[in-house]
C-alpha positions as CSV (number, residue, x, y, z in Angstrom):
1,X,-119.0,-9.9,-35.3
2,X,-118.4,-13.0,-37.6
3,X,-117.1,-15.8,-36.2
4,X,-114.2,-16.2,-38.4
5,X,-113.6,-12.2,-37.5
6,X,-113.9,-13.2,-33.9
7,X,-111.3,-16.6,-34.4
8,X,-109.0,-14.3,-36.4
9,X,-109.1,-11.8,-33.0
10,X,-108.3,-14.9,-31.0
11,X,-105.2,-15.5,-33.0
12,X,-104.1,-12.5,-33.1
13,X,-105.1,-9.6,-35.3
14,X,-103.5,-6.6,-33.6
15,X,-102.4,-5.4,-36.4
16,X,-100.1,-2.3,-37.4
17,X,-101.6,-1.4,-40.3
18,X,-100.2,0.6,-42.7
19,X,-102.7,0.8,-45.4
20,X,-105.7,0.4,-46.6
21,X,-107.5,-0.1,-49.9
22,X,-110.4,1.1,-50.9
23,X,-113.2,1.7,-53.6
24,X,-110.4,4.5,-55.9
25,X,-108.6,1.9,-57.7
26,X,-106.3,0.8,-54.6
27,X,-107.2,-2.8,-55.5
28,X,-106.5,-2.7,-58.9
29,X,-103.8,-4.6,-60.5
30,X,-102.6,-2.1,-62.5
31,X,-100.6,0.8,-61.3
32,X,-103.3,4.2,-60.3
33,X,-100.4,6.3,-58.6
34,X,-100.8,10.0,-59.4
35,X,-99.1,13.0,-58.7
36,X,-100.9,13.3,-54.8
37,X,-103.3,15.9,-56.4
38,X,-105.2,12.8,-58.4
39,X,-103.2,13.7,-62.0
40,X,-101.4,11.2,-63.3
41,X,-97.6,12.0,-63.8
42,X,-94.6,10.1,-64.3
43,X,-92.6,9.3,-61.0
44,X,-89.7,11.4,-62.2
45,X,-91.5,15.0,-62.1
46,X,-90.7,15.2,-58.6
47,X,-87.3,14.9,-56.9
48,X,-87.3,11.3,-54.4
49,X,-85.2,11.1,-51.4
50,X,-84.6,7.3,-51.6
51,X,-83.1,4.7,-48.9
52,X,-82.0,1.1,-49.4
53,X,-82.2,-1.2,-46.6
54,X,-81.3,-5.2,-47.4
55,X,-80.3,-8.5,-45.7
56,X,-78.8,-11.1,-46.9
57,X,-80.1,-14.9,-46.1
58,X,-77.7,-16.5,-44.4
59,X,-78.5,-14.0,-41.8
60,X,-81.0,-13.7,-38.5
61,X,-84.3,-13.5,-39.5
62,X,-87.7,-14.3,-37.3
63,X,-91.0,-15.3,-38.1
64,X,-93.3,-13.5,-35.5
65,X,-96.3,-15.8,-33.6
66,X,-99.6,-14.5,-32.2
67,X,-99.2,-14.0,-28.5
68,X,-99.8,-11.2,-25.5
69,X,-98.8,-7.9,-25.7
70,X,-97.5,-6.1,-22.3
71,X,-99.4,-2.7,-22.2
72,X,-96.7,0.5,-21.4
73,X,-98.4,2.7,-19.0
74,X,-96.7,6.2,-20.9
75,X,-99.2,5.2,-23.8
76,X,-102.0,3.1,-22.3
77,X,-102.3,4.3,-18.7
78,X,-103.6,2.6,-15.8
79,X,-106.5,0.3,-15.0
80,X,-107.9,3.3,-13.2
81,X,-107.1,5.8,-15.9
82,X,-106.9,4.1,-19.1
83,X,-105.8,6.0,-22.3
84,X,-105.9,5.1,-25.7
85,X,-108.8,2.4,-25.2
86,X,-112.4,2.7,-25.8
87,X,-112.8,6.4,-26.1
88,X,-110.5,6.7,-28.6
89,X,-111.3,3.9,-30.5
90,X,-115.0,5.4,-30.9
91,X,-113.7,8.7,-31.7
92,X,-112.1,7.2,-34.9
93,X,-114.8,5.3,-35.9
94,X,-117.3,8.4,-35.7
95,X,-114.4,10.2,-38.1
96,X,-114.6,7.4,-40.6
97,X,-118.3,7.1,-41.4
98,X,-117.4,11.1,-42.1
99,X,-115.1,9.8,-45.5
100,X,-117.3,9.6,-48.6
101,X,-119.4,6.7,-48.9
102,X,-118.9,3.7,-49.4
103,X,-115.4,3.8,-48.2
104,X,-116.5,5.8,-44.9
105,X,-118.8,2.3,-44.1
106,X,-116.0,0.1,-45.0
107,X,-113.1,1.6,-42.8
108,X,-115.7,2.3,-39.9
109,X,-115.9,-1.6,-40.2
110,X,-112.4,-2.2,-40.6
111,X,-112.0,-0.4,-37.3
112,X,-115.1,-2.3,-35.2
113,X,-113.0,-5.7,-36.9
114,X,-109.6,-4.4,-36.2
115,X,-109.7,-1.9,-33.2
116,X,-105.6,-2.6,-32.1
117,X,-105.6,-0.9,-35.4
118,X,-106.0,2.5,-33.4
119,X,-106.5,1.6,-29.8
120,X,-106.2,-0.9,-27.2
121,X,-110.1,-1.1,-26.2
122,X,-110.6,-1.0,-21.9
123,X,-112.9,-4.1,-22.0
124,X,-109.7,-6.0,-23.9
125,X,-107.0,-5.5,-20.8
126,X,-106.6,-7.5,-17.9
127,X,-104.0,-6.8,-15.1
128,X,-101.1,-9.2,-15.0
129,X,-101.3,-11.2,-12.2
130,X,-97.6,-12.1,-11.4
131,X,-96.3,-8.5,-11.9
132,X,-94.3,-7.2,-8.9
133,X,-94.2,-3.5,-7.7
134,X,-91.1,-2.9,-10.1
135,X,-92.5,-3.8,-13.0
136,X,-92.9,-1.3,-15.9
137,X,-96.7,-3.0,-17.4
138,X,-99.2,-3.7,-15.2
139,X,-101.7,-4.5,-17.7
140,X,-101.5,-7.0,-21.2
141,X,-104.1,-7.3,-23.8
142,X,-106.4,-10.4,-23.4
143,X,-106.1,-11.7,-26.9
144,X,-102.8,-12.3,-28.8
145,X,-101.2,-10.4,-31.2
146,X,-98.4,-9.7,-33.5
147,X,-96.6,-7.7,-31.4
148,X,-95.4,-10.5,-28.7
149,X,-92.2,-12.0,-27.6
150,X,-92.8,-14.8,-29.4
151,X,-90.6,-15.9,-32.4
152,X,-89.2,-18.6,-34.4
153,X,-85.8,-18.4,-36.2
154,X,-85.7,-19.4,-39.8
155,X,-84.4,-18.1,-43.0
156,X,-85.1,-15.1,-45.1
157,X,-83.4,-11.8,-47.2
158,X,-84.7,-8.6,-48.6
159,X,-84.2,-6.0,-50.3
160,X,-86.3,-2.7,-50.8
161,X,-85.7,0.9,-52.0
162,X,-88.0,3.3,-50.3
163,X,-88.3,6.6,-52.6
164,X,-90.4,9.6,-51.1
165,X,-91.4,12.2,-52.7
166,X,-94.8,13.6,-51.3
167,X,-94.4,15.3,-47.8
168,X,-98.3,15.0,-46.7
169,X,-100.8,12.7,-47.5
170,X,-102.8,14.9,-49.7
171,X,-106.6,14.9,-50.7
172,X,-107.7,12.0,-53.3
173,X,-107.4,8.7,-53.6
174,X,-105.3,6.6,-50.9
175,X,-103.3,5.1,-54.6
176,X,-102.7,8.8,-56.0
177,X,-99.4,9.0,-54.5
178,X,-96.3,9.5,-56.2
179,X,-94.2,7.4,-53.5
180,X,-93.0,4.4,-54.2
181,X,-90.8,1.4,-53.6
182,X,-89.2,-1.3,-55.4
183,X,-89.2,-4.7,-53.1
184,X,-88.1,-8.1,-53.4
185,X,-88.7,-10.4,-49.8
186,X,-88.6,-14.1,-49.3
187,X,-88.6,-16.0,-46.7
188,X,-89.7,-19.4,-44.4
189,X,-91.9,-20.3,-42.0
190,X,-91.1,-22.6,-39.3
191,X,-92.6,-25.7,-40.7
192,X,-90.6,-24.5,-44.1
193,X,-93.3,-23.2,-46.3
194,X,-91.6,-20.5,-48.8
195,X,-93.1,-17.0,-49.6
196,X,-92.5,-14.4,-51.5
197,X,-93.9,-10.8,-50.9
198,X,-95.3,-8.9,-54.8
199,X,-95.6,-5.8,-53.7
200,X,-97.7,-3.6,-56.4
201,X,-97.8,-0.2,-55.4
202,X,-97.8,2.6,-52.6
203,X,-101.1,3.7,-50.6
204,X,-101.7,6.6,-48.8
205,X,-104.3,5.2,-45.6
206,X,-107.5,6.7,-44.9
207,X,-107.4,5.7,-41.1
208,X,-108.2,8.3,-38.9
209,X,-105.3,9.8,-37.5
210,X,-102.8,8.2,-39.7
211,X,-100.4,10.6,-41.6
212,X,-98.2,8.2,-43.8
213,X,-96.4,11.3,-46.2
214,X,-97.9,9.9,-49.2
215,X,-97.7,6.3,-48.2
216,X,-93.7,6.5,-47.6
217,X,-92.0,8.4,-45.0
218,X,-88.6,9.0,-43.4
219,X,-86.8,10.1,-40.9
220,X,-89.8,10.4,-38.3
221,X,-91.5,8.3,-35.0
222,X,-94.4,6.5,-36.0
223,X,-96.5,4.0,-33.3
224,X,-97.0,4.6,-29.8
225,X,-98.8,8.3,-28.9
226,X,-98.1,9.4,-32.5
227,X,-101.3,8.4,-33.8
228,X,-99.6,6.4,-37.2
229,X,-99.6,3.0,-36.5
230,X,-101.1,0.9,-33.7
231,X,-100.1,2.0,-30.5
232,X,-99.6,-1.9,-29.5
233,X,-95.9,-0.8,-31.1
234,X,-93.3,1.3,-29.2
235,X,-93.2,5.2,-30.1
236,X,-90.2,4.2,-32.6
237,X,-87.9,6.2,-34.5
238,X,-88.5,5.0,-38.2
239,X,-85.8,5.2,-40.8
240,X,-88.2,4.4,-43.7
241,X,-91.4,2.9,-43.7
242,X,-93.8,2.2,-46.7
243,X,-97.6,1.6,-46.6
244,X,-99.3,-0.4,-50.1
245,X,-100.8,-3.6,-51.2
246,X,-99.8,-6.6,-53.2
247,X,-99.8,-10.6,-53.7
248,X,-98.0,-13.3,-51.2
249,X,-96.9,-16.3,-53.2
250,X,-96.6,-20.0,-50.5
251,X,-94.6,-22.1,-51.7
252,X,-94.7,-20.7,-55.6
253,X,-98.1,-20.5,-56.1
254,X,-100.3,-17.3,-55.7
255,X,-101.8,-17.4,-52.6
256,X,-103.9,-14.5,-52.7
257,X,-106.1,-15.1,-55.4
258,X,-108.9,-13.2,-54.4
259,X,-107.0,-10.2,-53.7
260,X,-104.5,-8.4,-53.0
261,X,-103.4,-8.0,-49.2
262,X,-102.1,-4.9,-47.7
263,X,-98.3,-4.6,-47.2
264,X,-96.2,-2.6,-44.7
265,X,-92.6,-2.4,-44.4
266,X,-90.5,-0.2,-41.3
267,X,-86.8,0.3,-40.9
268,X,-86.9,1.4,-37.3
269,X,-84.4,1.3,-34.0
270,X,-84.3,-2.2,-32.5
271,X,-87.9,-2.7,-30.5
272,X,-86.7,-6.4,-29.5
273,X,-84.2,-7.3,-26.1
274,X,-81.6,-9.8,-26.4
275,X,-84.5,-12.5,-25.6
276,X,-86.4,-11.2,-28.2
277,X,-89.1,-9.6,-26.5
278,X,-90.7,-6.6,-27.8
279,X,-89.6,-3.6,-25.5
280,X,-92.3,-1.4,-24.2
281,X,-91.9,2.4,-24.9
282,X,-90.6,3.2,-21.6
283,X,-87.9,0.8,-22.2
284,X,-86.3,2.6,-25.4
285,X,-83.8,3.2,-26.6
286,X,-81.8,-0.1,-26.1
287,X,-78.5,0.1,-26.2
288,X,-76.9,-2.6,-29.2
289,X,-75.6,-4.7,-26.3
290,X,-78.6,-5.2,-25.4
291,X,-80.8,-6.3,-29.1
292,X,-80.6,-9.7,-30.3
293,X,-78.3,-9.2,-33.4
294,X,-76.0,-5.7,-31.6
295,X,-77.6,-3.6,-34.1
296,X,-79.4,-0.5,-33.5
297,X,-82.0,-1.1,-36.5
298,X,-83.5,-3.7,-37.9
299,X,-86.6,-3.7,-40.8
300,X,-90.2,-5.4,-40.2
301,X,-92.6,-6.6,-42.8
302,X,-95.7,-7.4,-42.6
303,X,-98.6,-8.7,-44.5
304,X,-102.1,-7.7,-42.8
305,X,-105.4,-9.4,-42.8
306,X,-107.1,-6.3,-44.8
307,X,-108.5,-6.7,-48.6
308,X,-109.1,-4.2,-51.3
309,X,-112.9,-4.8,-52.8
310,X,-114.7,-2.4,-55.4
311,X,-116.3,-0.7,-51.8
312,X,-113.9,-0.5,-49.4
313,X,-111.2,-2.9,-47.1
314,X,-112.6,-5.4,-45.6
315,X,-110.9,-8.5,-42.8
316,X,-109.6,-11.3,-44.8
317,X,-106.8,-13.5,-43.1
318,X,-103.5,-13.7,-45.0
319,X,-103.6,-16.8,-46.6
320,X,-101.0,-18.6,-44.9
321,X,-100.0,-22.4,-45.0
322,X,-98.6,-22.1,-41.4
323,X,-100.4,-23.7,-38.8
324,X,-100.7,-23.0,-35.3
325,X,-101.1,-25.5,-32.6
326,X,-104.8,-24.6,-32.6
327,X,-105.3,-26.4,-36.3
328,X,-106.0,-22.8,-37.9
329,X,-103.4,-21.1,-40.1
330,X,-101.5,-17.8,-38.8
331,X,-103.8,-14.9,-40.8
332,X,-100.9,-12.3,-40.8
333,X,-97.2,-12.3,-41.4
334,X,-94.7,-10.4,-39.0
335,X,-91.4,-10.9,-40.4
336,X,-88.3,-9.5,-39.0
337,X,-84.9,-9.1,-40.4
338,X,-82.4,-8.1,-37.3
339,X,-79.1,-7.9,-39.3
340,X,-80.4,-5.5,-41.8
341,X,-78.0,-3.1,-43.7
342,X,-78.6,0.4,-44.5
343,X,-77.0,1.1,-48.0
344,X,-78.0,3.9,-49.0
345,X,-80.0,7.1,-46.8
346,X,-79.5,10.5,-45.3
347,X,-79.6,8.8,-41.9
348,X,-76.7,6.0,-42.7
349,X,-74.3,7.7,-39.8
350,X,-77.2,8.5,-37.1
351,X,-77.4,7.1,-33.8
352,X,-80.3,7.5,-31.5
353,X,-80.2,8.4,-27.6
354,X,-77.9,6.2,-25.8
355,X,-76.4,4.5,-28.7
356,X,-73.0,3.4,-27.4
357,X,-71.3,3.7,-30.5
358,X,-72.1,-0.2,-31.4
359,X,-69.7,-1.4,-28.7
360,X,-71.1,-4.6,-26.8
361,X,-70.1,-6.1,-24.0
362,X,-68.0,-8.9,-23.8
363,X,-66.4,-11.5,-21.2
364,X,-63.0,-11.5,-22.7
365,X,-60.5,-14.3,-23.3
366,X,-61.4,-17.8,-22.0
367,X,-59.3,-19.9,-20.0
368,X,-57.3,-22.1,-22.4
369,X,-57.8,-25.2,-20.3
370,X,-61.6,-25.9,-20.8
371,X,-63.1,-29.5,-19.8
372,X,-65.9,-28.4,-22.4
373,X,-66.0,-26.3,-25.9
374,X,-69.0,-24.9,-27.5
375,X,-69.5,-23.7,-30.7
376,X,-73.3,-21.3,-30.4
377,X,-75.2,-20.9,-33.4
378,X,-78.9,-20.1,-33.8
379,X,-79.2,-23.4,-35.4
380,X,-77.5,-25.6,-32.3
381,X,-74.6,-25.6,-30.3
382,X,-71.9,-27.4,-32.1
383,X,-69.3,-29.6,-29.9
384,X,-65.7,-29.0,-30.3
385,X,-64.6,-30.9,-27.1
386,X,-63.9,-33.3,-25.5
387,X,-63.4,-35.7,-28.5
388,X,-66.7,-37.5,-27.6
389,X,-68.5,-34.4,-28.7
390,X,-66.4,-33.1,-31.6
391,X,-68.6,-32.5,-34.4
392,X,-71.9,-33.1,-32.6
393,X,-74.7,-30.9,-32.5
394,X,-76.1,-30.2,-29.2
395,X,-74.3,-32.8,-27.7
396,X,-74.6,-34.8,-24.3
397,X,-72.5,-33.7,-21.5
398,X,-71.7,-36.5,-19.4
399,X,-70.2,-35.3,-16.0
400,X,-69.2,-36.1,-12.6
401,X,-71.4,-35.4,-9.3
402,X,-69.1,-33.4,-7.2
403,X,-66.3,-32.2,-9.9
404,X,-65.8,-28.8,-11.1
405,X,-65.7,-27.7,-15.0
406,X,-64.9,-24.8,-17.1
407,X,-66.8,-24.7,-20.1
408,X,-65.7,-22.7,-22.6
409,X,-68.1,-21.5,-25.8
410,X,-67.3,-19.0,-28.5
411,X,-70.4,-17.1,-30.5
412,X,-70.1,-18.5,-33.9
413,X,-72.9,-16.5,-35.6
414,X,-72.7,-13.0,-34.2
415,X,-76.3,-12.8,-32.6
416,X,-77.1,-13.0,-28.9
417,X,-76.8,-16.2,-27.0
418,X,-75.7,-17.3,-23.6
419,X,-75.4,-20.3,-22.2
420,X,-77.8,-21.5,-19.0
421,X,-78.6,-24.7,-17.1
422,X,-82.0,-25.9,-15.5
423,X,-83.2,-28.8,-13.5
424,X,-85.9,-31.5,-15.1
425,X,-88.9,-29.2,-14.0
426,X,-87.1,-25.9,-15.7
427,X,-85.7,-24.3,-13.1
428,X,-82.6,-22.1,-13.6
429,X,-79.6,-23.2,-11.7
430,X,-77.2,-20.7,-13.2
431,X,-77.0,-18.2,-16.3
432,X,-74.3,-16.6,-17.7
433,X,-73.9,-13.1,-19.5
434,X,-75.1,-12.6,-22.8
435,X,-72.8,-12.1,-25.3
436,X,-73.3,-10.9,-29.0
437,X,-70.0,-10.3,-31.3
438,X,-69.2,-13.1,-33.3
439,X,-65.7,-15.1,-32.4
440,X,-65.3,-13.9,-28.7
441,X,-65.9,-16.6,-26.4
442,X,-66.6,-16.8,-22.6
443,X,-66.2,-19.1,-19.2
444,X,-68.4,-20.3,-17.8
445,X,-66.4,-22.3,-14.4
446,X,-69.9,-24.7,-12.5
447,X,-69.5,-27.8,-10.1
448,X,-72.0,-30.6,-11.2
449,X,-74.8,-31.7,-9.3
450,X,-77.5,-34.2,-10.0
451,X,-80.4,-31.9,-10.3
452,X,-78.5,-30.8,-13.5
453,X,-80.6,-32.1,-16.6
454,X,-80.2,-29.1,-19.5
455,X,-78.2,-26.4,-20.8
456,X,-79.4,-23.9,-23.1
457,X,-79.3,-20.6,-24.6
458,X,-82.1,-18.2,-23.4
459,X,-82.7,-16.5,-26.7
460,X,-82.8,-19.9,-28.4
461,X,-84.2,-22.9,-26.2
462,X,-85.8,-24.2,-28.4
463,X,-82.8,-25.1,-31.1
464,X,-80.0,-24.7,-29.0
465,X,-80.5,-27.1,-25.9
466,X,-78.5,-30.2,-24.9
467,X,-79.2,-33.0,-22.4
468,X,-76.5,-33.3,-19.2
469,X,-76.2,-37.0,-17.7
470,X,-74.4,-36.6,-14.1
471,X,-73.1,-39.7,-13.2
């Protein structure tokens, strides 16, 4: 393997593809898309059923890092009895140098490059040392990906119309589809960088095993044992999902010069905890109280590593101007919206399996004499009192050893925060509930001690953390 295929593994390039592009025109700039049985036809011969999914920007969104990936045992099995590793992974390849050359050479490649594409390989897993007998995952990939629990909040919106109108992907070229959708994404990185998703048209994938419906599907469960998607992802109920290929633009300029990237959009039911980790498939369905923003769906988009040449997809990192601690730039782009809106779909009113109707839970009125008020936001925790702290974000709390406080906070932004303190090494000395519906507020009632040097949220250390000075 190249080296800059193996440095691109190293970051993390498990990758749920959706598509690929190949040597029939996939790459092309202008639009191929047929009627599924490689005619060309307008869009309009055949009835769509179409679903509108948005966000708007002042709401949460999350730029995904590289990092591990806990392995579930339902899809992975054990160390002893491994499923869904090396075996399988061979098996796909042997299928793909069965597709008409040269794309048969080029996906058979894709998948040596790629493997999480299809499988978790045996000789990639490692058992995790600090996992007690009550844990569900015994076993986590070796090498990052883009399915880990770690995430950065910054700024983004969306808006795409999924419109499917082929059932099955059907013999042809993976652009002769008649699916299509209309997008329009932008978002940040951390370090600010602005991009802005192209998307040119709808692929059918000719990965072994995949079945996409013509490149857009809905209403189904894609990932996990299915066999569409990487199994890295939870066996996930998917409102809409779209598979296809287009140009990123950083920071207004055309970043993908040499080609067009492929692009993969899922509205699915919540994979991610109120700490934002991704959930293993055991672990579904989570109940809204329990998500980071109390919804039960929220919409992924990713931009994978995978370019369309005149022979076949090959590896190319995404052209990214974010940059890991490592010096390199992040090759891929997980992007997740988690206060998406249905607008329009035949699934707007369903719930999955142990929905609870949206309720979440809630600590109730706080006490109305507070020593301390808190404002939480995913941005900081604003000060509303005492005086000293009005107005200040992430304020000092100077207390007394010995004396006991309430401290009062309200959610200001309607995702999931709580509020917890640790000592100067990190330790937790206490951690309250979490609590998700914007305007409700909780007490929190804690006697100071010295070894008090932090408070935080657990969902958001990072931007919402304050010093304490215990005098």
């Amino acid at each position: 393997m190249a080296s800059s295929r193996r440095r691109f593994l190293e970051l993390g390039a498990a990758v749920s593809i959706g598509g690929v592009a190949s040597a029939y025109g996939v790459g092309a700039t202008e639009d191929h898309r047929g009627n599924g049985d490689g005619s060309e036809g307008d869009d309009g011969d055949e009835p769509a059923v179409t679903a509108t999914v948005r966000q708007a920007p002042e709401n949460a969104f999350y730029w995904v890092l590289p990092g591990e990936r806990r392995l579930s045992p339902m899809v992975f099995g054990t160390e002893e009895n491994p499923r869904n590793g090396t075996d399988l992974l061979a098996e796909r390849i042997e299928q793909a140098e069965q597709l008409p050359s040269p794309l048969g050479e080029a996906v058979s490649q894709l998948l040596e490059d790629l493997p999480f594409l299809v499988a978790a390989p045996d000789e990639a897993r490692e058992p995790i040392e600090d996992a007690d007998e009550d844990s569900i995952a015994q076993q986590r990939l070796t090498e990052p990906t883009l399915y880990s629990d770690e995430a950065d909040v910054t700024s983004g919106s969306f808006e795409i119309t999924y419109e499917d109108r082929q059932p099955y992907d059907l013999p042809g070229a993976p652009g002769e589809t008649s699916d299509t959708i209309d997008l329009d994404a932008q978002f940040t990185d951390p370090a600010g960088n602005e991009y802005e998703i192209e998307h040119d048209h709808v692929i059918q994938p000719p990965i072994p095993g995949y079945e996409t419906g013509g490149g857009v599907v809905m209403d189904r469960t894609l990932h996990g044992i299915t066999g569409t998607g990487s199994p890295l992802f939870p066996n996930v109920y998917t409102y809409a999902a779209s598979w296809g290929v287009g140009n990123l633009h950083v920071n207004g300029e055309l970043a993908t010069e040499e080609g067009f990237r492929v692009v993969h959009f899922m509205t699915t039911q919540t994979v991610r905890d109120e700490r934002y980790r991704m959930v293993l498939d055991e672990e579904l369905p989570l109940e809204p109280g329990n998500t980071i923003a109390g919804q039960i769906h929220h919409t992924h988009g990713v931009v994978l590593p995978i370019r369309p040449t005149p022979d076949g997809p090959v590896y190319d990192p995404v052209p990214t101007a974010f940059e890991l601690p490592n010096g390199d730039t992040q090759p891929f782009i997980h992007a997740m919206w988690e206060q998406d809106e249905i607008v329009e779909g035949p699934f707007a009113d369903w719930e999955f399996p142990g929905a609870d109707g949206g309720e979440t839970e809630e600590n109730g009125e706080a006490d109305a004499e507070a020593d301390i008020r808190l404002v939480g936001e995913t941005s900081g925790w604003q000060g509303v009192a005492p005086d000293e702290i009005s107005g200040t974000e992430n304020p000092t709390l100077t207390l007394e050893e010995g004396a006991e406080y309430v401290l009062v906070w309200e959610n200001g932004d309607g995702l999931q925060h709580n509020v917890a303190i640790e000592d100067e090494s990190g330790e937790e000395l206490l951690a309250s509930d979490f609590m998700s519906e914007e305007g409700t507020t909780q007490s929190v009632t804690f006697t100071a001690s010295a070894e008090m040097a932090e408070y935080y949220c657990q969902v958001h250390p990072e931007s919402m953390r304050g010093s304490i000075d215990v005098q």
